[in-house]
C-alpha positions as CSV (number, residue, x, y, z in Angstrom):
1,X,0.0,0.0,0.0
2,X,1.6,3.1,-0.8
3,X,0.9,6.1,2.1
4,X,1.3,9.1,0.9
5,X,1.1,12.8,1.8
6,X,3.3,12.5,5.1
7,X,0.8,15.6,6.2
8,X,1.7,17.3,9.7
9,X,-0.7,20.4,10.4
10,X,1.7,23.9,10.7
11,X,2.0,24.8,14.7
12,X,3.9,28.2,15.2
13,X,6.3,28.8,14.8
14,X,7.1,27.4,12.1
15,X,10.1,27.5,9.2
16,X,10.1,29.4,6.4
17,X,9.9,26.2,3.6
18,X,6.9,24.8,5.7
19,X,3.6,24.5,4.0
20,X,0.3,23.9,5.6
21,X,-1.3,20.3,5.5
22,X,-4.3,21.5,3.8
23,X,-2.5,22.8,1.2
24,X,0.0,20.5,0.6
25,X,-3.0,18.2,0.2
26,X,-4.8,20.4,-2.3
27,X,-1.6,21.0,-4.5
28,X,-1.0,16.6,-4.1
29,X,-4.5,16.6,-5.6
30,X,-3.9,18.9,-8.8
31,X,-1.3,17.3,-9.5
32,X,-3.5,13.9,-9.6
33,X,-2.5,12.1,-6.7
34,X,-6.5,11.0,-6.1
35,X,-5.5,8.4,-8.8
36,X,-2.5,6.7,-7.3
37,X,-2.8,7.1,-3.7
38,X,-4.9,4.9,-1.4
39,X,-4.0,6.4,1.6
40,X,-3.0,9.6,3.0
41,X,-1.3,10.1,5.6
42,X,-1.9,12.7,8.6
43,X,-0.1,12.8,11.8
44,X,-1.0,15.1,14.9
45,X,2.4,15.2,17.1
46,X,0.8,18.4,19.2
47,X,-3.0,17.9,20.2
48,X,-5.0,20.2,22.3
49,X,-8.2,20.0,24.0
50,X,-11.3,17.2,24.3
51,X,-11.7,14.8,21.5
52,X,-14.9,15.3,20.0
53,X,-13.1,19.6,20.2
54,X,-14.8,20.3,16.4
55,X,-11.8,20.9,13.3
56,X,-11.4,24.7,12.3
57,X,-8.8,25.5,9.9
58,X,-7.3,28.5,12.4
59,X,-6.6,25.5,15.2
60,X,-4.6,22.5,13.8
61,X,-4.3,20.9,17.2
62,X,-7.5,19.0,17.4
63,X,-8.0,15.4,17.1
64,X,-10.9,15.8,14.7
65,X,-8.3,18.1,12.3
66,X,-8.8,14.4,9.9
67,X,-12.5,15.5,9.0
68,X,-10.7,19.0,7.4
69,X,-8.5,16.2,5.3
70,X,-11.5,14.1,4.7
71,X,-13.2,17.0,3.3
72,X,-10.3,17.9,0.7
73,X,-10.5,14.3,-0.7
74,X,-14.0,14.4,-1.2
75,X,-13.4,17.8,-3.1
76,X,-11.0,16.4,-5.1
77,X,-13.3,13.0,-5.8
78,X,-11.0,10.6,-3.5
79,X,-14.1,9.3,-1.9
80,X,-12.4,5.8,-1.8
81,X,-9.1,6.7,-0.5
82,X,-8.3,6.1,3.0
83,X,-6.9,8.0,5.8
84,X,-4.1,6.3,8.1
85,X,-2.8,8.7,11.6
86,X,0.2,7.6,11.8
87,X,1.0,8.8,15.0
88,X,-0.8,10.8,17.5
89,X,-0.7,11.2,21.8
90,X,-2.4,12.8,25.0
91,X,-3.1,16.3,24.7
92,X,-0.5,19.3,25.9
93,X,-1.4,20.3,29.2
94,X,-1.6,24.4,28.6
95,X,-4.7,25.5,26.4
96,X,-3.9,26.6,23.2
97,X,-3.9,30.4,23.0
98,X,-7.0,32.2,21.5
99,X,-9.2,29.7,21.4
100,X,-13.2,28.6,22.3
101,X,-14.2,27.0,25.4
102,X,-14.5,24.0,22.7
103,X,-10.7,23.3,24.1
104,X,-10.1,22.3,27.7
105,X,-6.7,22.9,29.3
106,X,-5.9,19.8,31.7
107,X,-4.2,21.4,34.2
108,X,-5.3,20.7,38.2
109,X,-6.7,17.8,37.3
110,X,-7.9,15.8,40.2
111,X,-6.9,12.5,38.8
112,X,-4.7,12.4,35.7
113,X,-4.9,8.8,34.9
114,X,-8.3,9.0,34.9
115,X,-8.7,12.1,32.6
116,X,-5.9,10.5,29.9
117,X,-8.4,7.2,30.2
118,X,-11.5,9.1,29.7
119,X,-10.0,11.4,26.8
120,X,-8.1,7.9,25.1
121,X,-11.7,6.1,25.7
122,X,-13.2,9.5,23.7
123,X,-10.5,9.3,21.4
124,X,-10.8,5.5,20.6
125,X,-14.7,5.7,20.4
126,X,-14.4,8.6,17.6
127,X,-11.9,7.3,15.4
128,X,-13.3,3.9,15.4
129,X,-16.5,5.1,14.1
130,X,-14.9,7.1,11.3
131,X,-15.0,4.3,8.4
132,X,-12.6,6.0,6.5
133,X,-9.7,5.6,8.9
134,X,-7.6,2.6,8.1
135,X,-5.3,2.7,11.1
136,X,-4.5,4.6,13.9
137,X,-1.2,4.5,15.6
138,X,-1.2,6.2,19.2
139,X,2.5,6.7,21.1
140,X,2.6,8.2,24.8
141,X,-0.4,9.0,27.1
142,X,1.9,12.1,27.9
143,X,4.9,13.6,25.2
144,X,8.0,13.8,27.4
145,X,8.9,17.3,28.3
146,X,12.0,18.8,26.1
147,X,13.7,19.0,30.1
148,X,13.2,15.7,30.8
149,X,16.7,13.5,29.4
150,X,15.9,11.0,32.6
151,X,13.2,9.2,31.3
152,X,12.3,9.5,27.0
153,X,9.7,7.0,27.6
154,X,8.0,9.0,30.8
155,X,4.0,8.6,30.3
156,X,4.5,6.5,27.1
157,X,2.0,3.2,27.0
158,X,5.3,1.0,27.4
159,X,8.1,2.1,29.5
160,X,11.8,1.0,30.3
161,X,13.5,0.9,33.5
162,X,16.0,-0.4,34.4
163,X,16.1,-2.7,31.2
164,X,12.5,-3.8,32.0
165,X,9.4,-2.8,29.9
166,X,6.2,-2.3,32.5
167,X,2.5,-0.8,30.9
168,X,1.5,2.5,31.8
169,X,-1.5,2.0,34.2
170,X,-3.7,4.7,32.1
171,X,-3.8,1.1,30.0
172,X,-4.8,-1.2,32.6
173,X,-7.3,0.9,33.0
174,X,-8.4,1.6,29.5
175,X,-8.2,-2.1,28.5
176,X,-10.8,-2.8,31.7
177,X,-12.9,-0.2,30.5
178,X,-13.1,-1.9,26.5
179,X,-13.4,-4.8,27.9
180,X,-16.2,-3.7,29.6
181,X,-17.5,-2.0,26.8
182,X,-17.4,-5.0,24.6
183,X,-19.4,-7.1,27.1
184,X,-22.1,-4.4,27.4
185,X,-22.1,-4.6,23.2
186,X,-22.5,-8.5,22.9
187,X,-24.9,-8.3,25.6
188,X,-26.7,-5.6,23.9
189,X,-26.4,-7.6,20.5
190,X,-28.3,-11.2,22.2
191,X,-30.6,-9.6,24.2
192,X,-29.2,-12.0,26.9
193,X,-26.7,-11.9,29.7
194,X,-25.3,-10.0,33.0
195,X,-22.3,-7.9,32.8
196,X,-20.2,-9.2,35.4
């Protein structure tokens, strides 16, 4: 399968050869990409705000920014084409500047683990429904901070210490929640049952 489009929505600052996504897309698609790529690409390495926070073209940083690149190929008649996110992570913690109460900043949060569960959960229930996402790869729960040299892996899904890999907890807890979830659907789906 040939991915294509490698698109990464501008955050400022930015360099001086850097090209918007949206853009980039539009200019892949008069050149006649829609007839030789299956998939494009879109990764979101900075994310602000709730999940279901709705795409505007003046914020990049939502979650929901692949409906904006859903909308180009639909313009550009690339209605079968897929869209892969090939990588994407918890949230920043400061709210992005200028913005609608449509982003939440995640700051004194009682319980962290359970806000990155309950915005994953969100996250996972979104993108799943979206039928024209082929794959979604996630990587930390938390980006390590540009001071942090101890630990690279700090609030990643797997970490390392001391030459031995341990699961975040935010994904204990997140796999008992699908779990539950799933048992709620079959249950829903034969009309018979108890949810343990």
């Amino acid at each position: 399968t040939l991915v294509a489009g490698g698109l990464v929505p501008l955050t400022s600052p930015h360099g001086p050869g850097d090209m918007d996504d949206l853009l980039y897309l539009t200019r892949l698609y008069k050149s006649g990409a829609a007839g030789y790529i299956p998939v494009v690409s879109l990764r979101l390495p900075s994310l602000h705000g709730e999940p279901l926070a709705a795409p505007w073209e003046s914020e990049s940083r939502v979650l929901r920014r692949y409906e904006l690149v859903r909308d180009l190929m639909l313009e550009n008649g690339h209605s079968d084409g897929m869209i892969w996110l090939t990588g994407f992570s918890w949230p920043e913690l400061e709210p992005a500047s200028g913005t609608t109460n449509e982003l939440v900043s995640y700051n004194n949060m009682p319980d962290p683990v359970d806000t990155q569960v309950q915005w994953f959960s969100q996250a996972y229930q979104i993108i799943k429904s979206q039928l024209y996402i082929g794959a979604a790869f996630y990587g930390c729960l938390n980006p390590p901070a540009s001071t942090d040299t101890h630990r690279s892996d700090q609030g990643c899904l797997i970490q390392l210490e001391n030459n031995r890999a341990s699961v975040h907890p935010a994904f204990t807890a997140l796999s008992q929640a699908m779990a539950l979830e799933d048992s709620y659907q079959e249950m829903i789906s034969t009309g018979s049952g108890e949810i343990d």
